[in-house]
PyMOL commands that place a pseudoatom at each C-alpha (Angstrom):
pseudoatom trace, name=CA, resn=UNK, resi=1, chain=A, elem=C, hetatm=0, pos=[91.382, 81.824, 119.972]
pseudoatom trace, name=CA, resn=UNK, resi=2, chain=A, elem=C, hetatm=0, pos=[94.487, 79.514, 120.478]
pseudoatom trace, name=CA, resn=UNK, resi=3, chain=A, elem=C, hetatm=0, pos=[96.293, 78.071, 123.323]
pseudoatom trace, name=CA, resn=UNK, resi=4, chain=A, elem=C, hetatm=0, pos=[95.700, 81.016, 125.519]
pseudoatom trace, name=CA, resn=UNK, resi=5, chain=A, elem=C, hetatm=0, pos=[95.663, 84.998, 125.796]
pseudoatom trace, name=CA, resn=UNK, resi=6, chain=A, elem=C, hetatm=0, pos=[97.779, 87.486, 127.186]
pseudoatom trace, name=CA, resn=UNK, resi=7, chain=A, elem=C, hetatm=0, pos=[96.361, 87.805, 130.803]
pseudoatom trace, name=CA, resn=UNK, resi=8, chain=A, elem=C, hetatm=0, pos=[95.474, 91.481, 131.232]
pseudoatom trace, name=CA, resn=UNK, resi=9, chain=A, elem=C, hetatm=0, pos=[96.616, 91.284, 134.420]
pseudoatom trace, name=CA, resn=UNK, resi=10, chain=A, elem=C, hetatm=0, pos=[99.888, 91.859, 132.583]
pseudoatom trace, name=CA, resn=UNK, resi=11, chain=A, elem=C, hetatm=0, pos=[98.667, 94.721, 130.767]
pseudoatom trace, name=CA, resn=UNK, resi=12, chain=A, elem=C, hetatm=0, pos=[101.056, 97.360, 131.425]
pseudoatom trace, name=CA, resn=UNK, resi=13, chain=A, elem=C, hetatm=0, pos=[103.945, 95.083, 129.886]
pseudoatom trace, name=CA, resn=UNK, resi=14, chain=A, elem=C, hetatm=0, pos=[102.079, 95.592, 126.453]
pseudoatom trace, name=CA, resn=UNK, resi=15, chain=A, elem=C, hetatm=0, pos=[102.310, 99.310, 126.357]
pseudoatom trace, name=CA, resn=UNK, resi=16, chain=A, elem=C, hetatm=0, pos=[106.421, 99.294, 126.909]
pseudoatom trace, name=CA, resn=UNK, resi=17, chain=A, elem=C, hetatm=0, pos=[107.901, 100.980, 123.698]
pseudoatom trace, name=CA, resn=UNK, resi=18, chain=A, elem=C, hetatm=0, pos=[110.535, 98.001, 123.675]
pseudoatom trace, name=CA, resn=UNK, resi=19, chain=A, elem=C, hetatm=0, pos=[108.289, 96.566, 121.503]
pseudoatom trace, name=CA, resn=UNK, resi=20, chain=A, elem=C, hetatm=0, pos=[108.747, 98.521, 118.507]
pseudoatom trace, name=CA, resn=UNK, resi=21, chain=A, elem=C, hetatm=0, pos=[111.881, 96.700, 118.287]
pseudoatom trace, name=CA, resn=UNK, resi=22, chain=A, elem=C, hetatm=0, pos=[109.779, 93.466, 117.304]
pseudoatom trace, name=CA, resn=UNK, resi=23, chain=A, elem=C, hetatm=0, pos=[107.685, 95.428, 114.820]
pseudoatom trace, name=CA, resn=UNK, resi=24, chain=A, elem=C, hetatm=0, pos=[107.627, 99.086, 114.546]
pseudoatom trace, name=CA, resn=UNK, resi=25, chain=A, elem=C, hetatm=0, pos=[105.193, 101.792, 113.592]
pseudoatom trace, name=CA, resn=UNK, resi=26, chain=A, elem=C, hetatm=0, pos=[106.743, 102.542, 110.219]
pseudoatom trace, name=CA, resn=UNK, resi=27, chain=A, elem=C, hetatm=0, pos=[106.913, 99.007, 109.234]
pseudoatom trace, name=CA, resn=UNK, resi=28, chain=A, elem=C, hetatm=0, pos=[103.469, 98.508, 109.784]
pseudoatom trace, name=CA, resn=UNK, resi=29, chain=A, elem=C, hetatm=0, pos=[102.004, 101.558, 108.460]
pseudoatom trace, name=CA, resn=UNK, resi=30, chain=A, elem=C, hetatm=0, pos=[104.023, 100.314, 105.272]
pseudoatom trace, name=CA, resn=UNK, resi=31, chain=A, elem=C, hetatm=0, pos=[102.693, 97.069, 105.074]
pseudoatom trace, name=CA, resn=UNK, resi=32, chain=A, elem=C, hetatm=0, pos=[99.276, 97.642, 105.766]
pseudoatom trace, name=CA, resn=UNK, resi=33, chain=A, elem=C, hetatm=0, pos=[99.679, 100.470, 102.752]
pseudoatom trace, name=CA, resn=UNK, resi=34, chain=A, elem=C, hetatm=0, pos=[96.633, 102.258, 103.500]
pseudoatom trace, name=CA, resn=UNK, resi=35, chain=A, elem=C, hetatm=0, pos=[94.271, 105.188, 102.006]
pseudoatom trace, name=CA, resn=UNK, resi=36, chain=A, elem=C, hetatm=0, pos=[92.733, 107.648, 104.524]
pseudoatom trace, name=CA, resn=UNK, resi=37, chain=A, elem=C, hetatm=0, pos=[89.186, 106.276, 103.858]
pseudoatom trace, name=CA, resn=UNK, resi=38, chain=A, elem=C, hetatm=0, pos=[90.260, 102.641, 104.828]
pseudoatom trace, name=CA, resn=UNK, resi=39, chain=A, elem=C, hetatm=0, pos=[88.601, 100.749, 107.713]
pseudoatom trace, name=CA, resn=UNK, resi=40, chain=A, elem=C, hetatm=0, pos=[90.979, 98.581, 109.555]
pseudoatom trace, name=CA, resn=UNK, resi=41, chain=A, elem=C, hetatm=0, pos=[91.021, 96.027, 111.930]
pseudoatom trace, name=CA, resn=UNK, resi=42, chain=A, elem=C, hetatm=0, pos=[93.197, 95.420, 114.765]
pseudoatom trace, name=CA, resn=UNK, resi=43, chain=A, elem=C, hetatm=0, pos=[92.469, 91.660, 115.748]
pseudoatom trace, name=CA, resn=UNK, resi=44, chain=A, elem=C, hetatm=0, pos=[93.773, 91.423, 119.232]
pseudoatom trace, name=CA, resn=UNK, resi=45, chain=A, elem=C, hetatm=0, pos=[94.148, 94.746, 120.032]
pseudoatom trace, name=CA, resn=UNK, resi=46, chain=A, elem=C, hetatm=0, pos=[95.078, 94.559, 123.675]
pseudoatom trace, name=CA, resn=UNK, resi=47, chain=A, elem=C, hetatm=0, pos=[95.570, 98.037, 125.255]
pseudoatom trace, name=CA, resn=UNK, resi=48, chain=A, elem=C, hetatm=0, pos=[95.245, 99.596, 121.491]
pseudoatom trace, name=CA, resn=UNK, resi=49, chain=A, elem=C, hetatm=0, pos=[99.449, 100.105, 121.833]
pseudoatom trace, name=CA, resn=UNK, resi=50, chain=A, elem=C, hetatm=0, pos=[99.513, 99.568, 118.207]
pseudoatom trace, name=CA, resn=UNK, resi=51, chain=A, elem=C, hetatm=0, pos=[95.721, 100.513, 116.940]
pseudoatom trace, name=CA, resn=UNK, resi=52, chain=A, elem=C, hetatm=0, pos=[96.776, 104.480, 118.176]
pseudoatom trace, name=CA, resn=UNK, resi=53, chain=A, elem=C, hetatm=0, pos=[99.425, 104.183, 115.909]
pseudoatom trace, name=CA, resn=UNK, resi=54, chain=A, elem=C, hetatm=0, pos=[97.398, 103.285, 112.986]
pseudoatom trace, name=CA, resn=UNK, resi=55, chain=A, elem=C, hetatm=0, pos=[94.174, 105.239, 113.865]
pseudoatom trace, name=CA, resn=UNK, resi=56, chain=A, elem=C, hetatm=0, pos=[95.489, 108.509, 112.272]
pseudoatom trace, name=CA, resn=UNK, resi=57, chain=A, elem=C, hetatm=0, pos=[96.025, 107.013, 109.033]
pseudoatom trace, name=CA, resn=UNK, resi=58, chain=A, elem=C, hetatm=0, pos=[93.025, 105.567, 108.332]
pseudoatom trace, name=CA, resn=UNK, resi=59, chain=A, elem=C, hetatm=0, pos=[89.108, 106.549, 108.929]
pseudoatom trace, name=CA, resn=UNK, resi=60, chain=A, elem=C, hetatm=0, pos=[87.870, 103.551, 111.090]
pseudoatom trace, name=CA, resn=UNK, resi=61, chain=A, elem=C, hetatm=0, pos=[89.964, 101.479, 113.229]
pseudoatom trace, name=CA, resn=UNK, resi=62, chain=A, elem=C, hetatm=0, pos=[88.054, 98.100, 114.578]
pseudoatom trace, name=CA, resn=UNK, resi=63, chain=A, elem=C, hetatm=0, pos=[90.238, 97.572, 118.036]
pseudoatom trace, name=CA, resn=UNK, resi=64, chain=A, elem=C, hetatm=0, pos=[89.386, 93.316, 118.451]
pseudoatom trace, name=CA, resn=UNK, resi=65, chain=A, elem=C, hetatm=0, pos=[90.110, 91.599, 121.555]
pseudoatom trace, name=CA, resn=UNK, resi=66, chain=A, elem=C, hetatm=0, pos=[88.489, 88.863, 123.301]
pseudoatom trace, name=CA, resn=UNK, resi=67, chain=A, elem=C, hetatm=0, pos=[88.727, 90.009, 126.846]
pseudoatom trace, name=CA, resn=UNK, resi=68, chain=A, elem=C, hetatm=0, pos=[87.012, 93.050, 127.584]
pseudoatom trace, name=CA, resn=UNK, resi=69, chain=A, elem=C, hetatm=0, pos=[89.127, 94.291, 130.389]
pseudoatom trace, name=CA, resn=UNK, resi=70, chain=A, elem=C, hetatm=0, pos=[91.869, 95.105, 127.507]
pseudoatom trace, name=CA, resn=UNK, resi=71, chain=A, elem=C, hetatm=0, pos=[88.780, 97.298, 126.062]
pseudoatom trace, name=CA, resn=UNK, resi=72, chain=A, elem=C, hetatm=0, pos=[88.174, 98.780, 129.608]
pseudoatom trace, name=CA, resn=UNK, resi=73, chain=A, elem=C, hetatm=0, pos=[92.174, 99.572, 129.879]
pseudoatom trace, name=CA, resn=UNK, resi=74, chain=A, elem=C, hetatm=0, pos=[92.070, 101.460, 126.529]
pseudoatom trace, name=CA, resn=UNK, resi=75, chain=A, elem=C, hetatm=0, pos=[89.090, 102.829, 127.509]
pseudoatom trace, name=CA, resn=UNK, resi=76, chain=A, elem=C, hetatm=0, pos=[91.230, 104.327, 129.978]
pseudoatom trace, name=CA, resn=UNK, resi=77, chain=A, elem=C, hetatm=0, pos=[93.957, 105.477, 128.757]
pseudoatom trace, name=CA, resn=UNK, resi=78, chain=A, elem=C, hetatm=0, pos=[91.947, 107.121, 126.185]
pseudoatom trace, name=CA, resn=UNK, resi=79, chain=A, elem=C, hetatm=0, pos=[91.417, 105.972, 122.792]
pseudoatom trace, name=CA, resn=UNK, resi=80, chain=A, elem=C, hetatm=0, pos=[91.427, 108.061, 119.252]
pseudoatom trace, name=CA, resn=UNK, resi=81, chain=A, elem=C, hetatm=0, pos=[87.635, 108.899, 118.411]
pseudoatom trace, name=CA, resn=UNK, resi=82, chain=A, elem=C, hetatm=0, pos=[88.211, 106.858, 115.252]
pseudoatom trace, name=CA, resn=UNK, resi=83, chain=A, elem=C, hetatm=0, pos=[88.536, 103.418, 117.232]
pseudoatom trace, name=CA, resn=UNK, resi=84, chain=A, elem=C, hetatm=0, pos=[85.588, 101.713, 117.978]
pseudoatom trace, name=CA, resn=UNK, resi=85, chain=A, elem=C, hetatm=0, pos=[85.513, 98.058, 120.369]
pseudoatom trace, name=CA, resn=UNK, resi=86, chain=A, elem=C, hetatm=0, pos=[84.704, 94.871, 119.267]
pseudoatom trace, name=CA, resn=UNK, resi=87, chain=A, elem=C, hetatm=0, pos=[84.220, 92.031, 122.254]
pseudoatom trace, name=CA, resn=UNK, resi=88, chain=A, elem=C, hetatm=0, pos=[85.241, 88.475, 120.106]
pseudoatom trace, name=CA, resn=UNK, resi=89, chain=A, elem=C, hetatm=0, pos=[87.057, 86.277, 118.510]
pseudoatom trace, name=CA, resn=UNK, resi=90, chain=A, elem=C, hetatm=0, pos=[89.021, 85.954, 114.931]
pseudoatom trace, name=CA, resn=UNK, resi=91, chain=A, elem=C, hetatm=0, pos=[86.579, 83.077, 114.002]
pseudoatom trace, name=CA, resn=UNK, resi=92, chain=A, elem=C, hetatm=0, pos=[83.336, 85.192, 114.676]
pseudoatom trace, name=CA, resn=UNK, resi=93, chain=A, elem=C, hetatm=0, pos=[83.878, 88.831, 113.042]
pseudoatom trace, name=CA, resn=UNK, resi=94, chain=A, elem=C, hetatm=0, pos=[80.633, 91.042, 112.922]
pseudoatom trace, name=CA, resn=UNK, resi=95, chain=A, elem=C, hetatm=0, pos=[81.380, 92.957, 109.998]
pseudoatom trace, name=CA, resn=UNK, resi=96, chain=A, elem=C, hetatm=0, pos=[79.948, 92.679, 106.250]
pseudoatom trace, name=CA, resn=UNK, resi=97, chain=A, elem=C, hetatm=0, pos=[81.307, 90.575, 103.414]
pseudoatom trace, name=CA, resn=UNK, resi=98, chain=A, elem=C, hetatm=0, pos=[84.214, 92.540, 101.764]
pseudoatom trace, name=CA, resn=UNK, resi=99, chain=A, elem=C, hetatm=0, pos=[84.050, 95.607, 104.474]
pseudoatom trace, name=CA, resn=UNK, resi=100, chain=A, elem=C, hetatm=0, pos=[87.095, 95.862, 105.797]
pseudoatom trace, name=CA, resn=UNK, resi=101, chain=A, elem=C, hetatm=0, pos=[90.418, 97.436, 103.924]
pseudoatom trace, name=CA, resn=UNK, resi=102, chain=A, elem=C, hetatm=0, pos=[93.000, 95.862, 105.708]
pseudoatom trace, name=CA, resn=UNK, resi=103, chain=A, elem=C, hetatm=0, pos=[93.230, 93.544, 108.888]
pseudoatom trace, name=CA, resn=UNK, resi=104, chain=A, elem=C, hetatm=0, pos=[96.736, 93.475, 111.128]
pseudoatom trace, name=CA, resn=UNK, resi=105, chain=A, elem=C, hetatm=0, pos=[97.826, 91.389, 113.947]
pseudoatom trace, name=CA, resn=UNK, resi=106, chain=A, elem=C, hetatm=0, pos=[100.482, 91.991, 116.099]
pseudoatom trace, name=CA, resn=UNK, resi=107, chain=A, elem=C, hetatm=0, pos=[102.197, 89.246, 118.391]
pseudoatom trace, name=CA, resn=UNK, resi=108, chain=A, elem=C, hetatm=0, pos=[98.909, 87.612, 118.595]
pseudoatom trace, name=CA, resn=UNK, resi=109, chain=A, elem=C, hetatm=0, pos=[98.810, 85.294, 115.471]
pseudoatom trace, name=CA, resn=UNK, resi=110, chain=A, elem=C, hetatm=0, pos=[99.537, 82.207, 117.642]
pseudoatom trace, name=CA, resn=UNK, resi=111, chain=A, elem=C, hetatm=0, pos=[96.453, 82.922, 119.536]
pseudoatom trace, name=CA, resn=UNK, resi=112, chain=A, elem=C, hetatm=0, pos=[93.742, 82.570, 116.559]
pseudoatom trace, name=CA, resn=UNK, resi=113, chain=A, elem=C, hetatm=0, pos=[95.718, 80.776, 113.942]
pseudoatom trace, name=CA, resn=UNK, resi=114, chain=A, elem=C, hetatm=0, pos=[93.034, 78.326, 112.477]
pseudoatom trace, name=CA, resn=UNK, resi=115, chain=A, elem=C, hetatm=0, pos=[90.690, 77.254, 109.566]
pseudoatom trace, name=CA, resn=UNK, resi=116, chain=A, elem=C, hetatm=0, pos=[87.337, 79.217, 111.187]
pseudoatom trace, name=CA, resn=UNK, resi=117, chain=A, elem=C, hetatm=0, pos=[89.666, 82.565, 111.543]
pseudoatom trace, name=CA, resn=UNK, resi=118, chain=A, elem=C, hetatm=0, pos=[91.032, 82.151, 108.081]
pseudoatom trace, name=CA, resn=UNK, resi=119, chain=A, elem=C, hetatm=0, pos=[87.813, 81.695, 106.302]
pseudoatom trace, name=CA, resn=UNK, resi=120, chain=A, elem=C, hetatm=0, pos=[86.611, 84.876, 108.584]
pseudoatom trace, name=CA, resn=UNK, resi=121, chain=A, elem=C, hetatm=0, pos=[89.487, 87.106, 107.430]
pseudoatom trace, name=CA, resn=UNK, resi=122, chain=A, elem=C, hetatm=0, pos=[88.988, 86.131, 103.582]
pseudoatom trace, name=CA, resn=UNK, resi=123, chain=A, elem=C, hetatm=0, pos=[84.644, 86.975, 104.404]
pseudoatom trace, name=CA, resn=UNK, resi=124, chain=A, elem=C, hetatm=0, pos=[85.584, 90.339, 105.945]
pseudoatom trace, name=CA, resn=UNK, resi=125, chain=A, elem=C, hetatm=0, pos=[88.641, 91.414, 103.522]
pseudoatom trace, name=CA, resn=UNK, resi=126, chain=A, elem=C, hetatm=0, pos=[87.578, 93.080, 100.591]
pseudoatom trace, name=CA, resn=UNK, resi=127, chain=A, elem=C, hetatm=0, pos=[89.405, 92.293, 97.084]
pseudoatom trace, name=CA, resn=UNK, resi=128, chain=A, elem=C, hetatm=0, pos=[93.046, 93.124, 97.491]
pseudoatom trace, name=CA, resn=UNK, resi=129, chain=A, elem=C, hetatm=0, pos=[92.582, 93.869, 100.960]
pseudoatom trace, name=CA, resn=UNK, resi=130, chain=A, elem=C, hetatm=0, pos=[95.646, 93.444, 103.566]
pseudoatom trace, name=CA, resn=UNK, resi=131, chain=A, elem=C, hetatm=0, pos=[96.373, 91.277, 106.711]
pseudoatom trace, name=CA, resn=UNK, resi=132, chain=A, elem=C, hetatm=0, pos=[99.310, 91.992, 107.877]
pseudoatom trace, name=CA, resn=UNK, resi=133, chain=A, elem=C, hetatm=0, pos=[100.578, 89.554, 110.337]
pseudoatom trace, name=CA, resn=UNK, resi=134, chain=A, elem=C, hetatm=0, pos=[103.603, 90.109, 112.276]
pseudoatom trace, name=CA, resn=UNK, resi=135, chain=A, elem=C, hetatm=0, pos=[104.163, 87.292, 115.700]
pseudoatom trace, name=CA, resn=UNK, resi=136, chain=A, elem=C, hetatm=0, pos=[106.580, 85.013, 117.670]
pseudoatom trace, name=CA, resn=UNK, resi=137, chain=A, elem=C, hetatm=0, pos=[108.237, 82.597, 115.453]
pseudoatom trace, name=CA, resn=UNK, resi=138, chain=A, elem=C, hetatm=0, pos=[108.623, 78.812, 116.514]
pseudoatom trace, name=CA, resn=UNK, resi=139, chain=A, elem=C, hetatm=0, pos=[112.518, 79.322, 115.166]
pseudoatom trace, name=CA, resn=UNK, resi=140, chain=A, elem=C, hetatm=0, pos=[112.764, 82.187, 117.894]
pseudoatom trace, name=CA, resn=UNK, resi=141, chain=A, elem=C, hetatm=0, pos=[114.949, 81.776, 120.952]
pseudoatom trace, name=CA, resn=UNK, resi=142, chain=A, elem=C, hetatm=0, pos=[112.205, 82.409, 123.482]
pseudoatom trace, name=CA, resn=UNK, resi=143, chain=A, elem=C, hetatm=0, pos=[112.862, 84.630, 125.682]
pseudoatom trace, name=CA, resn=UNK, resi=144, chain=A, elem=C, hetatm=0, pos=[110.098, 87.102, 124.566]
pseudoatom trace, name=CA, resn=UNK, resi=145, chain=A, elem=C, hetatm=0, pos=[106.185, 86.030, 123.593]
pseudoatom trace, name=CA, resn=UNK, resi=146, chain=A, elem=C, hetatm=0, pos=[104.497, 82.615, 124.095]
pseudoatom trace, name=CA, resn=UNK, resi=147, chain=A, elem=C, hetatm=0, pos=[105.784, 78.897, 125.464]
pseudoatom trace, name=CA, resn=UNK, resi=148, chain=A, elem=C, hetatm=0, pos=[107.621, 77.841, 121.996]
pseudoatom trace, name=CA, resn=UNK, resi=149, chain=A, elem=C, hetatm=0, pos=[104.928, 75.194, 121.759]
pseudoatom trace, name=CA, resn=UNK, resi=150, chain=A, elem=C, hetatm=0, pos=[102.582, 77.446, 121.055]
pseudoatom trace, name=CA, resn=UNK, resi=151, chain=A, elem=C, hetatm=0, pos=[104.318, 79.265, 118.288]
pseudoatom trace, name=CA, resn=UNK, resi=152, chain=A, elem=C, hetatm=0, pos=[104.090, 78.869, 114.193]
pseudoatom trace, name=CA, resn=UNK, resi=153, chain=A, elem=C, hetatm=0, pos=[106.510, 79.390, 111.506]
pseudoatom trace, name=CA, resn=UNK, resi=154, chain=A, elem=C, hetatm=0, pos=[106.316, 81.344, 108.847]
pseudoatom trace, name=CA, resn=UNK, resi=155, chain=A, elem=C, hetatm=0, pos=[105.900, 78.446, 106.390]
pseudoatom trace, name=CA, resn=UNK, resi=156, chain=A, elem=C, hetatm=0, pos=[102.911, 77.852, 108.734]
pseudoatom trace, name=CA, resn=UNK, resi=157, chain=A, elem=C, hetatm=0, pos=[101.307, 81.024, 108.239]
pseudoatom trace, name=CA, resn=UNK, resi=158, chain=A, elem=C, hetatm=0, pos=[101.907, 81.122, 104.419]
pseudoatom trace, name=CA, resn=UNK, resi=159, chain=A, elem=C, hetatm=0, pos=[100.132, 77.958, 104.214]
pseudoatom trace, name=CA, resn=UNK, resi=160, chain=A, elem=C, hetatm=0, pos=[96.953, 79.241, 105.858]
pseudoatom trace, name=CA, resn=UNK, resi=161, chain=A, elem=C, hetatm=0, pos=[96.607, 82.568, 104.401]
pseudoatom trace, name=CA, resn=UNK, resi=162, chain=A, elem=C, hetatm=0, pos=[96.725, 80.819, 100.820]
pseudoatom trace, name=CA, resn=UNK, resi=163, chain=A, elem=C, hetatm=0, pos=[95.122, 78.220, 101.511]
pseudoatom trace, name=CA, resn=UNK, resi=164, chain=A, elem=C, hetatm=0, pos=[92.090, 80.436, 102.507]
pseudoatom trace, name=CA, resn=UNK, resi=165, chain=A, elem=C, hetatm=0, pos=[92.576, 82.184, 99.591]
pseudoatom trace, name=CA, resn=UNK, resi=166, chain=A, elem=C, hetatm=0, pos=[95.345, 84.838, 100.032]
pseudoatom trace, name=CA, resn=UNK, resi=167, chain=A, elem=C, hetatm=0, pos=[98.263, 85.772, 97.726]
pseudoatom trace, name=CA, resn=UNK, resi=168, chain=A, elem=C, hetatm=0, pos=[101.431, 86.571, 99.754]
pseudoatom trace, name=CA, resn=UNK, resi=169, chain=A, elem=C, hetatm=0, pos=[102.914, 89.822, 99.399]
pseudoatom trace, name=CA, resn=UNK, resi=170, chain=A, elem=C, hetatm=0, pos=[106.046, 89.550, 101.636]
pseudoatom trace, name=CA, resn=UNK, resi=171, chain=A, elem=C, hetatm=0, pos=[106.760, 87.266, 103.948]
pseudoatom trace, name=CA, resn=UNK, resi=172, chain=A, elem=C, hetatm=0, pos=[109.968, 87.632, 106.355]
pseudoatom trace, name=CA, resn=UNK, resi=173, chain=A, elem=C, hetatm=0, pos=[111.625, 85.150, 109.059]
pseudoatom trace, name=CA, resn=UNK, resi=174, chain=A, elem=C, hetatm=0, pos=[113.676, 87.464, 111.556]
pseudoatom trace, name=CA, resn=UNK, resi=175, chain=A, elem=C, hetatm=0, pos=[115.689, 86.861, 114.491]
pseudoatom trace, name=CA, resn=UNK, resi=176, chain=A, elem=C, hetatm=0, pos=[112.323, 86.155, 117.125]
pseudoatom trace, name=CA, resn=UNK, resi=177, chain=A, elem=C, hetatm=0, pos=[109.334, 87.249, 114.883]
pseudoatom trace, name=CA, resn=UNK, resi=178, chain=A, elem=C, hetatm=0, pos=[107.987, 86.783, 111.233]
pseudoatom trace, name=CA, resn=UNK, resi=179, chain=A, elem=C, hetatm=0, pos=[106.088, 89.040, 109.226]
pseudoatom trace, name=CA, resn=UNK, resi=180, chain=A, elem=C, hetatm=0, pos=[103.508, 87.837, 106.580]
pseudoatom trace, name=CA, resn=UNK, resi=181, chain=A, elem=C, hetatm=0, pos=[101.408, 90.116, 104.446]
pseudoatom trace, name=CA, resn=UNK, resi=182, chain=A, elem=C, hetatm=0, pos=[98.475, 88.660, 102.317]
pseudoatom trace, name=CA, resn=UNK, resi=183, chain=A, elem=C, hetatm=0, pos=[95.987, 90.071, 99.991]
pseudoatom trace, name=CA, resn=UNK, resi=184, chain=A, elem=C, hetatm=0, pos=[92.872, 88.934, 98.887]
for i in range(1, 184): cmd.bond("trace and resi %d" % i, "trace and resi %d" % (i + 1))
show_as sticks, trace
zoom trace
């Protein structure tokens, strides 16, 4: 991943429901537009604050994270029996060519934003598969996510999605976040 992670030392701060004001259930579940027979990933899943939201409305939820004390956390707090753990990174997925439905991202964008993840999301994505990507925007004020150096625009994120091969579907500049959604 990118400059750094969350530290999940901090992990309690990522299930506060303040953060459906960034990006909330309903928006997602509407951008991701997804069957009940989808599988889905949720690359950088953290504590799985957003994965439970998605879990019922789909049939396999992938909950990603590098750091497997966020897995351990979920663990914890106990997880829908449709999410399953995966222990890496956006550049190194361990799933089939075309196998996944749709792939979201929330507030963690700026944490695996380059060429090997790209290329990795386009393997994975099935035709007209989804990633939904919704994160910190470098035109932001700051006072929530990442250092602003370590933040993209959305102009940035369009870029990479087509140029590995994605047509964007919407793509959104708000107050502190963007939101991009791609299809293969």
């Amino acid at each position: 991943m990118g400059f750094h992670t969350f530290d999940h030392e901090r992990a309690a701060d990522l299930e506060d429901p303040g953060r459906y004001r960034f990006c909330s259930r309903e928006e997602l579940l509407a951008a991701l537009d997804l069957a009940p027979k989808d599988v889905v990933a949720d690359i950088g899943s953290g504590t799985g604050f957003y994965t439970d939201e998605i879990a019922p409305h789909a049939d396999r939820v992938y909950a990603i994270d590098v750091q497997p004390e966020m897995h351990d956390l979920y663990r914890e707090n106990g997880a829908p029996d449709n999410v399953e753990f995966v222990t890496t990174d956006a550049a190194s997925l361990p799933f089939a060519d075309d196998e996944l439905d749709a792939v979201f991202s929330t507030m963690t964008y700026h944490e695996f934003a380059a060429d090997e993840a790209f290329a990795e999301l386009a393997r994975v994505i099935r035709p007209g598969g989804r990633v939904v990507t919704v994160d910190w925007s470098k035109t932001g004020a700051g006072a929530d996510g990442p250092p602003m150096d370590e933040r993209f625009g959305l102009a940035d994120a369009v870029e990479a999605f087509e140029e590995a091969g994605f047509t964007t579907l919407e793509a959104a500049s708000r107050r502190e976040t963007f939101v991009h959604v791609a299809s293969r």
